[in-house]
N, C-alpha and C positions, 0 to 999 in steps of 0.2 A: 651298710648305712648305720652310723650311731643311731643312740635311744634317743626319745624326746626329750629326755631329761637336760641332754648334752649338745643335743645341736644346735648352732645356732641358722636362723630363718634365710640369710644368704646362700649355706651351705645347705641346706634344705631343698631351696630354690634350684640349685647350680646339680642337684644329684636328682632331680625331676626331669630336668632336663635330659640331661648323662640318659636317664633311665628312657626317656620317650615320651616321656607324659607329658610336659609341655613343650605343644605345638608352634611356631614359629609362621608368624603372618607376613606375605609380600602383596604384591600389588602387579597383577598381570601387566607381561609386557615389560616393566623396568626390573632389570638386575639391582639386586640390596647392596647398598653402600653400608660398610662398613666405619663405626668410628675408631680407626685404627691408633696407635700410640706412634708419637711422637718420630723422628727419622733418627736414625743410632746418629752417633757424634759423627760429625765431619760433614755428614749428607748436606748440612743445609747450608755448606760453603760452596756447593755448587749446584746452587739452586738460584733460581732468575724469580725476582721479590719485587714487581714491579707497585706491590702496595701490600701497606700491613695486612690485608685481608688476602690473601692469595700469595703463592708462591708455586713454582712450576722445577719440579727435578729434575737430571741427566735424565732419571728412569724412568720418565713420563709420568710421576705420581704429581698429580694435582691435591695442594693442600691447602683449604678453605681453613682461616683462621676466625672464630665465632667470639668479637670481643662481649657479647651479650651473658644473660645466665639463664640455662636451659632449667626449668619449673615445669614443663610439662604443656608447656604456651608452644611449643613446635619451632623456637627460634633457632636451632641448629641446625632442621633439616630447611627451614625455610630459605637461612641463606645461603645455604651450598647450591638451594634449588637457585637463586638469583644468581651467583656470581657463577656456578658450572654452564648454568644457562646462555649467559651474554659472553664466559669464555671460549663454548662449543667446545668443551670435554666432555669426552669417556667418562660416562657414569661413573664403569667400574675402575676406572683409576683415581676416582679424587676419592679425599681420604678428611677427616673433623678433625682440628683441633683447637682446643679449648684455649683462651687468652687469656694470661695473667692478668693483673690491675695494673693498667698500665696508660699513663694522658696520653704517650701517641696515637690512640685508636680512639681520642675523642671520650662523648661519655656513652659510659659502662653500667649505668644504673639502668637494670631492668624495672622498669617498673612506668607507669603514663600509658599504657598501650602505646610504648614509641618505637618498639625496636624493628619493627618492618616499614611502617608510615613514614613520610615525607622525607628528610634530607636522607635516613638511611636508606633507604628501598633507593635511590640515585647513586647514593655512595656503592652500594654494593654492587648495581650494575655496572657501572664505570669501571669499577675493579677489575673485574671479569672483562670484561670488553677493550679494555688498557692492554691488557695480557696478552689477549687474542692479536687485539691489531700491535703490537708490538715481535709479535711471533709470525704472524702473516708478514709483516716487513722483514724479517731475520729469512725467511722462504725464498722472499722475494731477491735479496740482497744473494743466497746462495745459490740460486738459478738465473740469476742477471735479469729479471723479468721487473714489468712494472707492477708495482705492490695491489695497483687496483685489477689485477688480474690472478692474486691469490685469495681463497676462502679457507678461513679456519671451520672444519668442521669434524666433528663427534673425535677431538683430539688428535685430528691430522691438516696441516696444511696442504689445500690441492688447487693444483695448476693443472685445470682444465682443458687448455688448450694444446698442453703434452701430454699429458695424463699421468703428471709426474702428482707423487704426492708424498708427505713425508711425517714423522710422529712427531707430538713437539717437545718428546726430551730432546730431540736429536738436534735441537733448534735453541735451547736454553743456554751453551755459550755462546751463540752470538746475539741470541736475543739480549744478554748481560750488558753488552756492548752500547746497545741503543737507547737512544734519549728517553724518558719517559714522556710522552704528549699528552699536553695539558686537556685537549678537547677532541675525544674520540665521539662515532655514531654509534647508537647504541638500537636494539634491533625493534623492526616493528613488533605490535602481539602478535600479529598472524607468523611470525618466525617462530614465537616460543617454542620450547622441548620441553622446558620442566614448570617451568614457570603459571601457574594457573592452571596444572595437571596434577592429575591424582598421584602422589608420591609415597612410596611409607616413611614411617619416619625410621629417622638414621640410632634413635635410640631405643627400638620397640624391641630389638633380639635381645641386646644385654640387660634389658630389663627383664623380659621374661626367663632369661636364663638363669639371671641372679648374677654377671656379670660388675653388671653397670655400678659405679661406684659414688653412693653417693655420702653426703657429708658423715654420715654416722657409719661409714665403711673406713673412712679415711683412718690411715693408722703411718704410724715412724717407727723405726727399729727402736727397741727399749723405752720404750716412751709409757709414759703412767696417764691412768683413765684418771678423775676429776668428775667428780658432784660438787655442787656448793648449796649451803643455804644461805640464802639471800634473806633479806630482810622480810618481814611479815606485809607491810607498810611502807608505800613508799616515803624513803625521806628516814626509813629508818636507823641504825647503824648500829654495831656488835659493842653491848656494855660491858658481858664476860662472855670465858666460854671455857669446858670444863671440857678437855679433849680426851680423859682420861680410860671411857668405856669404847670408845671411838676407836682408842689405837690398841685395843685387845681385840679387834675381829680382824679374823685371817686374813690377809693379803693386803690390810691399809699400813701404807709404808711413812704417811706424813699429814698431819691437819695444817693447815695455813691460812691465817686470816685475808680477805681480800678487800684490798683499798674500795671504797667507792667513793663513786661522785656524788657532789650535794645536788639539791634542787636548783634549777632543773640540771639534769641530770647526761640531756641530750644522749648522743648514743654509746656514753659511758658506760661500764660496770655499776649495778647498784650496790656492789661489795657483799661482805659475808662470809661465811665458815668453808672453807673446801677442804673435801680427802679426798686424798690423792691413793692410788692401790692399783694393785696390779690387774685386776678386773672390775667392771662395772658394777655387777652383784657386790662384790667386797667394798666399793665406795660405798654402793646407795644404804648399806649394809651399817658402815659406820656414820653415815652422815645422818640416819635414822638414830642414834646411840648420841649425838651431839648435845649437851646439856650449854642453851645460848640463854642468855637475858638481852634483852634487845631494849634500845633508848627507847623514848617518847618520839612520834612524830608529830606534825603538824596535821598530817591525815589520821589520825587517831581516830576522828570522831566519823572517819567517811560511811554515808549509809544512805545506798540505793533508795530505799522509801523517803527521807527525810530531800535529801538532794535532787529526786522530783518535784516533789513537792517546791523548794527552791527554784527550779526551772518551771514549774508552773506560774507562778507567781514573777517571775523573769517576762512571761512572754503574757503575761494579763496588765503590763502596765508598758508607759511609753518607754522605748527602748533606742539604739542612737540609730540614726536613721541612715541608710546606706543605700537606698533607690529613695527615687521621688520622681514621677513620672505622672504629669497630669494633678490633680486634688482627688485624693483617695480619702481621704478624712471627713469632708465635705460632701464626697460622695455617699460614704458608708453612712453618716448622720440625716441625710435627705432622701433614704432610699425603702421603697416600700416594700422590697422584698429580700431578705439581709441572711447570709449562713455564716456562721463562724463556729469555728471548731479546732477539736486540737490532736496531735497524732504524736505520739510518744515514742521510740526505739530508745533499747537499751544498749551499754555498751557492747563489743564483741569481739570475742578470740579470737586471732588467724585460726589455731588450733590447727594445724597441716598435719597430713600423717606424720612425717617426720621433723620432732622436736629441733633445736637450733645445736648444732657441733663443731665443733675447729678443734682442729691439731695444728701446734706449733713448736716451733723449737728456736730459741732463741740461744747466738753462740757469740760471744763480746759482743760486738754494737751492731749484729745482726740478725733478721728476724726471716723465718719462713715461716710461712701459713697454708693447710688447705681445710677448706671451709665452704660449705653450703652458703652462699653469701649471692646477693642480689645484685651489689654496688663493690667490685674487689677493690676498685679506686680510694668510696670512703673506709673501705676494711684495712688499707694500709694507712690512708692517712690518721685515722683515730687508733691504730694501736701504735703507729710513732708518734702523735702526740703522747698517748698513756705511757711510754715509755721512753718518752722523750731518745727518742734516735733520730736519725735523718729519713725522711722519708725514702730515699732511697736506695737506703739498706734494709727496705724491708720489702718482703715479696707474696704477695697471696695468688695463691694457685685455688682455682675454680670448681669444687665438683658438681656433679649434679644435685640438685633439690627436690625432692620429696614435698613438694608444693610451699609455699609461701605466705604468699598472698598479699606483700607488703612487708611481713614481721621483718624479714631474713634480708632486706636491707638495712637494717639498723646493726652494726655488728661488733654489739657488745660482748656478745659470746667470744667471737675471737681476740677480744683484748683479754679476757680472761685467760684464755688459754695462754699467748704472749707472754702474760705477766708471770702467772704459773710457773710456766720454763724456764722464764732468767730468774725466780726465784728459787728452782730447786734446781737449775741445773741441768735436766733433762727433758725430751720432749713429752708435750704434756697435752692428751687429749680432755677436753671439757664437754663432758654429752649432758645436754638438758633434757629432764624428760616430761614427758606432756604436762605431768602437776605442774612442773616448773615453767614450762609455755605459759599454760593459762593464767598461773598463778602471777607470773613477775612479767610478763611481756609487756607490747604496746598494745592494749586494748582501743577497740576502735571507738570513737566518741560516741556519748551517751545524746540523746537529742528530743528537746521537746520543740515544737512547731504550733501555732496557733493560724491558722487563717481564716479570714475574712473576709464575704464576698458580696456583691450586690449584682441581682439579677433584672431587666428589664421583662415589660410585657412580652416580648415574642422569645425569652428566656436566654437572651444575649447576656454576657458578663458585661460588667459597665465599673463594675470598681474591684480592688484586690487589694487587702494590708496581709502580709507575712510579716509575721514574728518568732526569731527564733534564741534560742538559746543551747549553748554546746558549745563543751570547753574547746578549745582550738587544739590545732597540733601544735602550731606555736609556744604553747605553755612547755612544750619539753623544751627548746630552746633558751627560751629567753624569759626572766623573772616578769610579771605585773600585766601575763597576754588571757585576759580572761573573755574575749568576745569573740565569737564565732569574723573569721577573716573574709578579706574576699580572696582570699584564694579558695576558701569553700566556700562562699557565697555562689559562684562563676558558675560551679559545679552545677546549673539544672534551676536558679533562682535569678540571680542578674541575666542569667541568658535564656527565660523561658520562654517557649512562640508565641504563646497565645495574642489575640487582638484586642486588648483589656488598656480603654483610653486613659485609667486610672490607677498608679499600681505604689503603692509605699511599702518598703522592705524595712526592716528594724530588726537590730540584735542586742540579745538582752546580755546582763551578767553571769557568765556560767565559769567558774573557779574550777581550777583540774585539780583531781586529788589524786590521780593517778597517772603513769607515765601514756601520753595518748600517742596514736603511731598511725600510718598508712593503711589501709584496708583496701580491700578487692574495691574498685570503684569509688572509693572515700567518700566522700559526704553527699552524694550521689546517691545514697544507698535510702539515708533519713530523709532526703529532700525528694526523692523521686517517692518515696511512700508514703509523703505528705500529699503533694501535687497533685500524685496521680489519682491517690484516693479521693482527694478533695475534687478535683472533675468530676470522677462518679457520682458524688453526692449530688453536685449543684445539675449535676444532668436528671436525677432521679427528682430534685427541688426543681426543677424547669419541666417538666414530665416528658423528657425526650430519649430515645435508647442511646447508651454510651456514647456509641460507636458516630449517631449522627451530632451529638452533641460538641465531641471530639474536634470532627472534621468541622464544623461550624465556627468551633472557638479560636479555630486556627485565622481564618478569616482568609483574603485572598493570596495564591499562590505568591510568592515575592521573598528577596532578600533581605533580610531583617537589616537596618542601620543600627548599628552595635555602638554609633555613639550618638545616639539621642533615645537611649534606653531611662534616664532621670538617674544613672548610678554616677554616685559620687567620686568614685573613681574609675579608670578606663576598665573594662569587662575583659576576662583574660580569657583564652582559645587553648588551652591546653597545649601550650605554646608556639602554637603558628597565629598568622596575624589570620584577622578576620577578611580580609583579600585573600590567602590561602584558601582559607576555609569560609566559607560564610556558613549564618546562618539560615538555611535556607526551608523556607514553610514547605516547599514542595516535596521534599525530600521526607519531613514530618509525613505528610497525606502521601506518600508513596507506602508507607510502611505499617502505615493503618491500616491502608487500602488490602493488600498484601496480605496480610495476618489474617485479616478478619475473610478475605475471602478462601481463603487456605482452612482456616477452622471453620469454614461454615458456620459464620456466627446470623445470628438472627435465627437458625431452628428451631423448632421445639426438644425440648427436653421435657423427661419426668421430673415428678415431684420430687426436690430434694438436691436438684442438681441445677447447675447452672453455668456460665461463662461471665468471663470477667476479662474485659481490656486493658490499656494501659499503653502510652508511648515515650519514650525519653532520648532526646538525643546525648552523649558522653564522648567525652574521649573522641570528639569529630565523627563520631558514630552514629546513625540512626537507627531505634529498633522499636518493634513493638511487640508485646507477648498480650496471647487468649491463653488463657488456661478454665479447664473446664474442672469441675470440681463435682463431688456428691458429696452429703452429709446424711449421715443415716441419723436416725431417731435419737440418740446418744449424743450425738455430737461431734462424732467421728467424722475426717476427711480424708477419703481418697482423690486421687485426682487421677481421671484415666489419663487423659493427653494434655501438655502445656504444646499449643505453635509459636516459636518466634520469629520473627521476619528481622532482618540484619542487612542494613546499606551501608557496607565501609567502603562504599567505593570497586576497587578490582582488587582481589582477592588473590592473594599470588600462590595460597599453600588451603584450597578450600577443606581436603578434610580435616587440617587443623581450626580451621576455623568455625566450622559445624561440631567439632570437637569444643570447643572452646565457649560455644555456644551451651551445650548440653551440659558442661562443667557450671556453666552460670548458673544454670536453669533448679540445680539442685541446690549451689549456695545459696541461692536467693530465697527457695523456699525454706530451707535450711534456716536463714535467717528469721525468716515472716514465723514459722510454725516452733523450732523448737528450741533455739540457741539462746543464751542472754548469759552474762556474765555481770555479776552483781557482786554489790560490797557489805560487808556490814563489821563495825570495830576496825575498819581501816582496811579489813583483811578481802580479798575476792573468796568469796563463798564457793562456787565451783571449783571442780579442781582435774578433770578427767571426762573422758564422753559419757559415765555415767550419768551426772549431771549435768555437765556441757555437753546438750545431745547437739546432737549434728543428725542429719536427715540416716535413718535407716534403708536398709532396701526394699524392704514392704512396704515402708509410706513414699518412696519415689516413685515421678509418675508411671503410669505403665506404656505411656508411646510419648518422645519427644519429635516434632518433626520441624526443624531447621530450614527457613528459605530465604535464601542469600537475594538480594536485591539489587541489580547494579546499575544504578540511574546515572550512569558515565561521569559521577562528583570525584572528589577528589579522594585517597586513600583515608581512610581514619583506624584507628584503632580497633583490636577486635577483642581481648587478654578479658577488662572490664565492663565494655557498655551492654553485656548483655545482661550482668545483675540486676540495673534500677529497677527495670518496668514486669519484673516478675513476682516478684511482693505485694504490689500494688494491685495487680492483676489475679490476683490466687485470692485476696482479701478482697475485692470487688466480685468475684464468681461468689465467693461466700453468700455476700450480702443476695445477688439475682437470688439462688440456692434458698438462702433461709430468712431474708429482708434481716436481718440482726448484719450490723456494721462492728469490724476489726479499726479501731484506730490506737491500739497498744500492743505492739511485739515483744516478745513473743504470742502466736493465738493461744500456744500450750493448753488450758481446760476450758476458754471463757468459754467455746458452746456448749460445751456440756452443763455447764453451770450455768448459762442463760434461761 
């Protein structure tokens, strides 16, 4: 084994293994699928492709193609589980492989909690199920028998009634032959094998091996690593730059200035200094040596304190108004008992363990990519804009991701790379490293919230004004977008349950001084830890426990009508129609219900501890998180156990989804407790997990317990909706705990300092 000086952590990984020391997890009963590479040349001309998602060998190898991008959300092994499922293959013969960017598979942006939900979870059965009954008739056709008297099963056609049965390589040139039919059966639940069963995932050996390839693994024969320094500020751009101490450290072979986009900027390069070298150290080595003077921006002056302050004063005055439901105005002025307050979130880093990377090589008017990337569709079309080629001569190949969260759809990194290569000629990897995540990414919106509420005698709500302010994501697009949209309104605000006869929403003016971007749950995150918190209070202002006040304000069980909400324009579903999905209270009070009796809420506790609820539907999701909390004398928070309760409907891949759950459970707190990325002189002040903390292992809870709900609704999403209602929830246990109220995140010292 090399020194530590010299290894690097793949090779590390990969020689632990070798060695025995790490252990390799399966799942009693199912044999490990392998994500094997690709079929050598020729195979896959005699292979039967009766859809982009599946194809079937001479050698009985089943191959599940996954146009999605695997982040750790379980989308690889989930749909091999649906389409192996409805095709009745041999575990151990199907085999993963990864889909270029590519429109015939439809869209490819991971990201909505959409990639097992509604039209794909059909599509992928269908696939599978095409296959089968297309191979079950090639059986039938080879035996002279009528087709309804063969069964494709565990990758053999059997005719029962001889006891003949056959493998379906053996069945793949004639199957080649037959029509593909438009409208196959596809199996009841009580048929499933894989589907709605414990599976491992198809990626959990190569990762613990050190195998598994993800975008900061990705390399080309001869190809040169790439740092760049980007702008301080956005909007800013290279006045000089004195490359002279740069190209006297060992191994940088080239500086080269890089183009950027003006404001906005969309998922452009913000341009800047790169060196290029034959190792990563030797870049970052001279990109640290870079003597730059950089222009004036028009964010010069950006500064977290002053720019709340602006959104303060944004959501204390009239703003344009975007619900109007009942007289909320009238009401708040005529009412004898009135709370209004205000809940502040700061902006926030994806911050993933693994920073943004692409390799590419670009050769005349063509381009190849592989790259950690969310969306390989938009990764090709924005680096042939940037490069003006034809779209399609350009190819982005897919690795795995080292978590996301959002960022790693936008994929400016790979036009960098692109541009790199056709300017020097050779293939050119560009590795960002976390300073540079945090520092130049899409931070997620900055957000102040003011609500207003009027309570009657028996402590019914009876009026609601929300006013918010937060720059849009919109502002990366398009010049003059400074009001929070309803595509984030939709998000938990135009679509909230409550029974409130009086409700006026308003968005103030919030100007972006920074590139804003997608987050884990996106405005969901500021709006559910408004909401939720603000229930708390008016429950604690009404003198009633959370949990009944909750269920109360929901009012009767019922389908909410989504157009007679008072929003000014139609209310959006996370892109199904509201007949798909409705809104539905019951589904709410299913998952209160749930939670809170799983955590045993209403006990007693000692002094100093507490529970805290919270529910939000997302992403066609319902959840609700207790999390229980103690604060010792200092002001310190542990939290032994967060419950969260999760109704997406039927659950095709549950330990990914209790997974998924547990991944929230920490973001969220992560958020509430210790993250914030702030600006000052234009510049983001953070810059690595020392100061952009993210949750450690000591302050995570010490028991998560996950309880999947399934009130027979329709699928929803599972990637997001479990973040909103965990913040709100960790911050309301406070308050039971110590009666002192969190409504500015990060919590970082206020108890202490209380």
């Amino acid at each position: 084994m090399t020194t530590p000086t010299t290894i690097e952590r793949r090779t590390f990984l990969q020689q632990l293994a070798a060695s025995g020391l790490v252990l390799t997890i399966g799942a009693g009963g199912v044999r490990r699928l392998d994500a094997m590479e690709a079929s050598p040349d020729g195979a896959l001309a005699e292979a039967f492709e009766p859809s982009v998602f599946v194809r079937v060998g001479e050698d009985g190898l089943v191959t599940v193609i996954c146009h999605r991008s695997e982040m750790g959300q379980g989308i690889r092994t989930s749909m091999v589980m649906v389409i192996a499922d409805e095709l009745e293959a041999d575990w151990a013969t199907v085999r993963l492989e990864q889909a270029i960017g590519d429109p015939k598979y439809g869209d490819q942006n991971t990201d909505g909690s959409s990639s097992i939900r509604g039209t794909n979870y059909t599509r992928y059965r269908q696939a599978g199920a095409t296959a089968r009954r297309m191979l079950e008739a090639a059986a039938a056709a080879e035996w002279n028998v009528p087709a309804a008297e063969v069964t494709g099963s565990n990758g053999m056609v059997v005719h029962a009634r001889s006891n003949r049965r056959v493998a379906y390589g053996k069945l793949v040139a004639r199957a080649r032959t037959l029509p593909v039919p438009k409208e196959v059966p596809l199996k009841q639940p009580s048929q499933f094998r894989f589907i709605g069963k414990q599976v491992p995932s198809l990626d959990l050996q190569a990762m613990l091996t050190g195998t598994a390839v993800f975008g900061q693994d990705a390399r080309m024969p001869g190809m040169r690593i790439a740092v760049i320094q980007r702008p301080p500020v956005y909007g800013a751009t290279v006045a000089k730059v004195d490359a002279t101490e740069a190209l006297k450290v060992k191994g940088v072979v080239k500086v080269v200035e890089v183009p950027g986009a003006p404001i906005p900027s969309a998922f452009l390069p913000l341009g800047g200094v790169a060196v290029l070298a034959t190792s990563t150290w030797a870049a970052m080595e001279g990109r640290r040596k870079l003597a730059i003077t950089w222009s004036a921006s028009p964010n010069d002056g950006y500064d977290s304190v002053s720019y709340r302050q602006a959104l303060e004063a944004a959501v204390r005055a009239e703003g344009n108004i975007v619900r109007d439901l009942g007289d909320a105005p009238a009401a708040l002025d005529s009412a004898t008992k009135k709370v209004e307050l205000e809940y502040y979130v700061p902006h926030l880093a994806h911050a993933p363990m693994e920073p943004p990377a692409a390799v590419a090589s670009v050769t005349g008017d063509r381009c190849e990519a592989w790259t950690c990337t969310q969306d390989p569709q938009a990764a090709r079309d924005t680096i042939a804009a940037f490069l003006k080629l034809p779209k399609e001569n350009v190819e982005v190949h897919v690795t795995l991701l080292g978590g996301a969260f959002g960022r790693k759809s936008k994929p400016d990194y790979a036009c960098e790379a692109a541009w790199l290569s056709r300017e020097t000629g050779t293939p050119v990897k560009v590795v960002w490293t976390r300073e540079d995540d945090i520092q130049n990414g899409y931070p997620h919106t900055v957000s102040m919230q003011r609500i207003e509420a009027t309570l009657d005698a028996t402590g019914g709500i009876t009026s609601w004004r929300h006013r918010i302010a937060a720059p849009p994501i919109a502002s990366v697009f398009a010049p003059g977008q400074e009001y929070h949209s309803n595509d984030e309104l939709d998000l938990g605000v135009l679509d909230m349950p409550y029974a409130i006869p009086n409700v006026r929403v308003e968005v103030g003016r919030a100007p972006a001084h920074s590139r804003i971007g997608w987050y884990r749950a996106v405005s969901n995150v500021p709006q559910a830890f408004a909401i939720c918190s603000f229930m708390d209070e008016l429950a604690h202002a009404a003198g009633k426990d959370p949990l009944e006040f909750l269920l109360s304000s929901l009012g009767p069980d019922r389908v909410l009508d989504m157009t007679r909400t008072g929003a000014r324009k139609p209310v959006g579903n996370y892109g199904a129609t509201w007949e798909e999905h409705p809104n539905d209270v019951a589904r709410h009070r299913r998952v209160l219900q749930a939670v809170a009796r799983e955590a045993g809420w209403g006990r007693k506790l000692p002094a100093g501890e507490g529970l805290g609820i919270a529910v939000h539907r997302s992403f066609l999701t319902y959840v609700a998180s207790v999390v229980h909390v103690r604060v010792d004398a200092k002001g310190a928070v542990t939290i032994p156990r967060v419950d969260i309760a999760m109704d997406c409907g039927f659950a095709v891949n549950p330990d990914r989804v209790r997974a998924q759950c547990e991944g929230a459970v920490v973001m969220s707190l992560s958020n509430a407790m210790t993250s914030e990325l702030s600006y000052r002189d234009g510049r983001a002040v953070q810059s690595n997990y020392h100061d952009y903390q993210v949750l450690r292992m000591n302050a995570a809870p010490r028991e998560t317990r996950v309880h999947l709900v399934d009130a027979g609704g329709p699928m929803g999403g599972v990637g997001e909706p479990g973040v909103p209602p965990v913040a709100p929830a960790l911050t309301n246990a406070i308050f039971a705990a110590t009666g002192k109220r969190i409504r500015t995140l990060p919590i970082g010292d206020q108890l202490a300092r209380a």
